[in-house]
Each structure stands twice: as structure tokens, then as C-alpha cells.
C-alpha positions in Angstrom: 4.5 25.2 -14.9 1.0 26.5 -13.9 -1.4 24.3 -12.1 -4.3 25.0 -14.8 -1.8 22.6 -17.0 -3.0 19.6 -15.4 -6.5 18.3 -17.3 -9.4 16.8 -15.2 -8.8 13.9 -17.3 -5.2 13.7 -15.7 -6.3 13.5 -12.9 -9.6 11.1 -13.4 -6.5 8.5 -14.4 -4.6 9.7 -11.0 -7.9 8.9 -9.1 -7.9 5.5 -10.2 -3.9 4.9 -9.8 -4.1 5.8 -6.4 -7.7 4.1 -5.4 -7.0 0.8 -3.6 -10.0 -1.6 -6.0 -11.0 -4.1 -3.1 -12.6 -7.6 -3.9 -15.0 -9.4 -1.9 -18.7 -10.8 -0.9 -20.6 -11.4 1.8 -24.2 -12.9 3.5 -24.9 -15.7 5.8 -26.7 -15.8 8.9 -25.1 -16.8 11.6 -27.3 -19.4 13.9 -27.2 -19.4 17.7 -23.4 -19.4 19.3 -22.2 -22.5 20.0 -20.6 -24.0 23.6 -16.9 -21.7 23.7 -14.2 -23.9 24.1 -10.9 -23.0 26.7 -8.8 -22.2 23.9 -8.8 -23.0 20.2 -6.0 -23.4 17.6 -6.7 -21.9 14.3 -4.8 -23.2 11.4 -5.5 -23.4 7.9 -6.0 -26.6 6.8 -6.3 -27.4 2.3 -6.0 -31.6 2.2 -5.1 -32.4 -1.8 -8.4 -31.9 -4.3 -10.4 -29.4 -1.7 -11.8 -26.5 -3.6 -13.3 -23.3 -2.3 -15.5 -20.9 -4.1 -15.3 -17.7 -3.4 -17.8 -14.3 -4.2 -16.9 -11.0 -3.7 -17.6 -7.3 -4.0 -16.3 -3.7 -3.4 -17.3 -0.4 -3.4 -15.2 2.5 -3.2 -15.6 6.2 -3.4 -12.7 8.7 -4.2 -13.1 12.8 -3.5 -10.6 15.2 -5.1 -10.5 18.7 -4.3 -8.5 20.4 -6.9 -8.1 24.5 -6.7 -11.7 24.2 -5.5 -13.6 22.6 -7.5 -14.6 18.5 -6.2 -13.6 15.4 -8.4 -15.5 12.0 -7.3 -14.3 8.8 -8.8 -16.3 5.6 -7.7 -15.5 2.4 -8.0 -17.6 -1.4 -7.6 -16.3 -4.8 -8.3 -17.9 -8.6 -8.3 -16.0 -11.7 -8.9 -16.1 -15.0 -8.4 -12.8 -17.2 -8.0 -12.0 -21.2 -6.7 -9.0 -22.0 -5.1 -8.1 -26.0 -5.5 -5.1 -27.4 -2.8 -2.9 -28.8 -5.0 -0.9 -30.5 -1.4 2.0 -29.4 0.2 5.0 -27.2 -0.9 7.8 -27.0 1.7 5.8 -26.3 5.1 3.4 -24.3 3.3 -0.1 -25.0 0.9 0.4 -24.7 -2.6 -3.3 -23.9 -4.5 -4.6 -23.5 -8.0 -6.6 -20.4 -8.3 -9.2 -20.0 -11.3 -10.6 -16.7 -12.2 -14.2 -17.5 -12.7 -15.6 -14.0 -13.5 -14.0 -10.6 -12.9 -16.0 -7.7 -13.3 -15.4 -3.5 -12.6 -17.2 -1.0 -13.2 -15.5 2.9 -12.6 -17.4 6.3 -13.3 -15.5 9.6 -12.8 -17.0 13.0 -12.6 -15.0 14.3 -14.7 -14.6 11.9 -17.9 -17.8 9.5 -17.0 -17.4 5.6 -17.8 -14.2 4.9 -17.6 -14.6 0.9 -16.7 -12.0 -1.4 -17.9 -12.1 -4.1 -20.2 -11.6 -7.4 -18.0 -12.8 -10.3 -20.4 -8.8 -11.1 -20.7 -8.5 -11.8 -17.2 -11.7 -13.9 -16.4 -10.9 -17.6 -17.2 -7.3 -17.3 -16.0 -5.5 -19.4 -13.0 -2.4 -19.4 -11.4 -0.6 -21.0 -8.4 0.1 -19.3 -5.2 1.5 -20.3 -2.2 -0.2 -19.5 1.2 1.4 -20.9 4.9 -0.7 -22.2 7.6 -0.9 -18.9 9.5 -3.0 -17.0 6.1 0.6 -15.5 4.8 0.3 -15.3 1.2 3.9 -16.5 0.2 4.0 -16.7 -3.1 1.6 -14.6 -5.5 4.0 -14.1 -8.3 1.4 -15.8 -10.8 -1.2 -12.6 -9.7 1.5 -10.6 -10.6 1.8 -12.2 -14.0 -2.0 -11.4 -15.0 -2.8 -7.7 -16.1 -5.0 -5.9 -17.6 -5.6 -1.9 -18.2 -7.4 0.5 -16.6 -7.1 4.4 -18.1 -3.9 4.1 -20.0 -2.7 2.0 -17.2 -1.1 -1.7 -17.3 -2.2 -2.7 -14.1 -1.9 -6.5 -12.6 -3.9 -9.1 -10.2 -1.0 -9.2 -7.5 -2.4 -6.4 -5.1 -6.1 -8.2 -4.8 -5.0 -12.0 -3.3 -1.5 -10.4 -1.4 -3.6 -9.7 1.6 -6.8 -12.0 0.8 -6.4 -14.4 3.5 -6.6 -13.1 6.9 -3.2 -13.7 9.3 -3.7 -16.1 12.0 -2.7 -15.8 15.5 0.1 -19.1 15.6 -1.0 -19.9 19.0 -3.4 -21.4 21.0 -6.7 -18.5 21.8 -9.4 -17.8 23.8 -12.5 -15.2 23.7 -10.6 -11.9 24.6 -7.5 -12.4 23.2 -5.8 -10.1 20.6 -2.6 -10.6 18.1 -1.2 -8.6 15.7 -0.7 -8.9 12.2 0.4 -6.7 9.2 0.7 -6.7 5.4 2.2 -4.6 2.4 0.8 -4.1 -1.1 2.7 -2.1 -3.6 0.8 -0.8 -7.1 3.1 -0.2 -9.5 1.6 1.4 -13.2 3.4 3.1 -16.0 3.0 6.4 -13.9 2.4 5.5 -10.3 4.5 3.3 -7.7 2.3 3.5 -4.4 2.8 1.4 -1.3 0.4 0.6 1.2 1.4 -0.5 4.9 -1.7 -2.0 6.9 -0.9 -3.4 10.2 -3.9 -5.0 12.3 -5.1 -5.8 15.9 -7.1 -8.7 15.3 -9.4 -10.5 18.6 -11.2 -13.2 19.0 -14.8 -12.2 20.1 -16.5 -15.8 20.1 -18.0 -18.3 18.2 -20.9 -18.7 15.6 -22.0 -21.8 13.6 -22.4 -20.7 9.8 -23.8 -23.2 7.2 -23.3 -25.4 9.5 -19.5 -25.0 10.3 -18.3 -24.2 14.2 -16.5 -20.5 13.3 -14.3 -18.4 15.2 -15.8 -14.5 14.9 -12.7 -12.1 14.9 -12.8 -8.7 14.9 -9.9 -6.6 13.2 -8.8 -2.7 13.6 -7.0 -1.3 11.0 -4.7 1.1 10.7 -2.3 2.1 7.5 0.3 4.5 5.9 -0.3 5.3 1.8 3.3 6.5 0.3 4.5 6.7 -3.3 5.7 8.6 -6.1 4.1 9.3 -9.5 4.3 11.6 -12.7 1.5 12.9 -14.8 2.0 15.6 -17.5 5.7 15.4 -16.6 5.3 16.8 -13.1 6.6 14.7 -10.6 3.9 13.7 -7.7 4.4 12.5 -4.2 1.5 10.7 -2.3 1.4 10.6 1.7 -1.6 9.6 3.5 -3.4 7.6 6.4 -6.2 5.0 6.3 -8.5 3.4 9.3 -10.8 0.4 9.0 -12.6 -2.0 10.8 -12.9 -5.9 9.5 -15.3 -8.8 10.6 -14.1 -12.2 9.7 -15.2 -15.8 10.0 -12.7 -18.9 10.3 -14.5 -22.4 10.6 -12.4 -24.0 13.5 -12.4 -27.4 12.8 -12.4 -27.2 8.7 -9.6 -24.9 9.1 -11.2 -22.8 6.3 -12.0 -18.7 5.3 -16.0 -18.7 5.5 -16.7 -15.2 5.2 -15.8 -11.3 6.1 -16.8 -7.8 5.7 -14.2 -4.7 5.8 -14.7 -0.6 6.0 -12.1 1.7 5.7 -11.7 5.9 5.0 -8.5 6.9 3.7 -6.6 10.7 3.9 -4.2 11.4 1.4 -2.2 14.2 -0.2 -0.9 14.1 -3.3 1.9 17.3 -3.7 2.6 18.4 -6.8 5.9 20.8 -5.9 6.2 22.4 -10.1 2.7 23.4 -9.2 3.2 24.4 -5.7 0.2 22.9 -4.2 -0.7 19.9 -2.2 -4.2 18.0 -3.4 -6.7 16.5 -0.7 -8.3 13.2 -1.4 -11.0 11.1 0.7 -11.4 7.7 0.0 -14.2 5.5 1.5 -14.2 1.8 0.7 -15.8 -1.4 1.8 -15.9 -4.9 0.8 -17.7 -8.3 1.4 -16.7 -12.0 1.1 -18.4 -15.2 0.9 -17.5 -18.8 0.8 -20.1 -20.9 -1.5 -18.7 -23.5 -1.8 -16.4 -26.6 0.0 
């Protein structure tokens, strides 16, 4: 089967199935450091009837080169979203989490406006269940919320698996690093893609924001993109890299997610062996998050 086969509009959908949609806000400034203690434990911390309101938002920008020619996807989200502790579950936090407004907006070179409809997702909640440490346990009711996006039934799962940053489950001071790591798999009616992200985060120091003592932690980020796909009926196979950088800010004493900004640039290939070629693909993403309220 010949390459010239495959429609732009094929691979518009393909852009999107393999784009990674981040969610997120960000903007406060920070006010003068505060005194550094020795070492600090950091541990979340949701008593019964706290909420937290979120806002967040993404941009992303996909590059396909396909028997020459260039095919640019990009790609912004906002959305705003409460979490509510509903007390303990086991050892772990068990939280309510409403959808207050969902909103993304994609344009591809080659079919233009191809934004999805997400008025059946905003208004919805589910429970999840996070640990202490920022593990997400339990995000099966994410899972149970889709939507569609070019042909595709996609779900909510991917966007709150890793929205909680991991952390260290030990006493720290200034200087000291941990490691962390996470998985997300995307799964569509064509595409089943895995990401593997593992992290270095460190402790660089402390900043008050709105008021709240926070622990500044730096995170470098490094990830492996694999999956499998079919479009046309040829078979696909995605490999690929990503490197990112994120900022984050954890109030100490409230034991609360304030705010965080992330960058990452991704390599993949997607092969296509019927065709006998390999396809390039740059992707360039980054995301903000901000707690408004507590």
C-alpha cells in the first residue's frame, strides 16, 4: 500500500491521538523568602470539608513532517476544577472532584478547527483517591468520563493521573533531591500510547505565596512515548523521547498544592512498515497551575 494513501486528515486525527493535552494555570508573586528551616516534612494534608479550587491552562504545538511537506497541530486548554476531602480512606485521602468548566480549543493545518465539543464533561465529579506522598491511587472515576475528539472516544483519566506532584516521604533540606516517576496510558478507538516520565525533583528554598510558607521545588524531566496504533488499516508504531523542566509550589504547613509551571519538547517517530517510512514529529508543550482558592 502506497504512502500517498494516507489523507492529511488521517493524520490531523493521528496528531491529536498522539499529542499529550496538558491542563493547568498559573500567577502569583512570590513575596520575600522566608527564615529556611533545618529540614521540613512535606505531606499532604485534606482534613474533612476542605476544598481547593484549581485554574489551569496548556498550550501545545505538534510538527509533522510527512514525505516533505510540514503538518502543525496546536493545541490550548483552560479549566477550572474543586477538589473537596471527603476524610480518609484506608491510609490514603479520599476527594470529590467537580468539573467546573472544561474548555479546548485544537486547529490543524491541515483540516483547520477541529476543537471538541466539551459541554458533556463540564459539570461532572467523581471520587479519586490520592495518598499522602501526591500518588494518585485511585482515578478510575476520570476514566469513567469521556468525551470525543476527531472521531475519537477519548476519557478524563490521563489529565488528574499525574496532577499532584510526588513527595519526597522523608524529612528535606534546601539541596536535597528525590526521585519520582509516573505512567499515563491513552487509549482511543485507534491509538494505545504509553507515556513513562520519571523525575529528579529538589528542594531549592522557600517563598511565602498568598500568604502561605511554600516549599519551591524544582523538577527535571525525562520520558519514553511507546504505543501502537492503526489508521487507514495500516498498523503504526510510535517510539519517542520527551525532556521538561517543572516549578512547583507546596505550602509547608497547609500541606497543600499552591501552584506550578511545566515545559517540555518531545521526539517521536511514528513507523508506518506497509508504507515503508518512519514520520518525525516535534512536540512543544507547557502548562500553568494555580490554587484560588482554600
Amino acid at each position: 500500500m502506497r504512502m500517498s494513501q494516507l489523507s492529511r486528515t488521517r493524520f490531523a486525527r493521528l496528531a491529536l491521538a498522539v499529542g499529550t493535552a496538558a491542563i493547568l494555570i498559573l500567577t502569583v508573586s512570590a513575596a520575600p523568602k522566608p527564615a529556611a528551616p533545618a529540614t521540613t516534612v512535606l505531606e499532604y494534608k485534606m482534613p474533612a470539608g476542605r476544598a481547593l479550587t484549581y485554574q489551569g491552562k496548556s498550550e501545545e504545538a505538534q510538527v509533522m513532517e510527512i514525505q516533505g511537506q510540514s503538518m502543525e497541530t496546536h493545541t490550548t486548554g483552560t479549566n477550572t476544577f474543586t477538589f473537596k476531602a471527603k476524610g480518609p480512606k484506608d491510609k490514603n485521602l479520599l476527594l470529590g472532584v467537580s468539573l467546573d468548566d472544561v474548555a479546548v480549543t485544537v486547529t490543524s493545518s491541515a483540516q483547520g478547527d477541529m476543537s471538541p465539543d466539551m459541554s458533556s464533561v463540564k459539570g461532572k465529579s467523581f471520587d479519586m483517591v490520592l495518598s499522602p506522598l501526591g500518588s494518585e491511587v485511585d482515578v478510575s472515576g476520570a476514566e469513567a468520563i469521556s468525551y470525543s475528539m476527531a472521531g475519537e472516544t477519548r476519557n478524563l483519566g490521563s489529565a488528574f493521573k499525574t496532577f499532584f506532584p510526588d513527595l519526597a516521604g522523608k524529612p528535606v533540606k534546601i539541596g536535597d533531591t528525590w526521585p519520582s516517576s509516573s505512567s499515563v496510558e491513552e487509549k482511543t478507538g485507534s491509538m494505545d500510547i504509553k507515556v513513562d516520565l520519571q523525575n529528579v525533583n529538589t528542594l531549592q528554598g522557600f517563598e511565602t505565596v498568598d500568604g502561605m510558607e511554600c516549599a519551591r521545588i524544582s523538577s527535571d524531566v525525562t520520558g519514553t512515548i511507546t504505543g501502537t496504533g492503526n489508521q487507514g488499516g495500516m498498523d503504526l508504531t510510535f517510539s519517542g523521547t520527551s525532556k521538561g523542566k517543572d516549578i512547583w509550589y507546596f505550602a509547608v504547613k497547609e500541606g497543600i498544592y499552591v501552584k506550578g509551571n511545566s515545559e517540555s519538547t518531545t521526539q517521536l517517530s511514528i513507523d508506518v512498515p506497509a508504507a515503508g517510512m518512519s514520520i518525525p514529529a516535534t512536540q512543544t508543550s507547557k502548562s500553568e497551575v494555580k490554587l484560588t482558592s482554600h
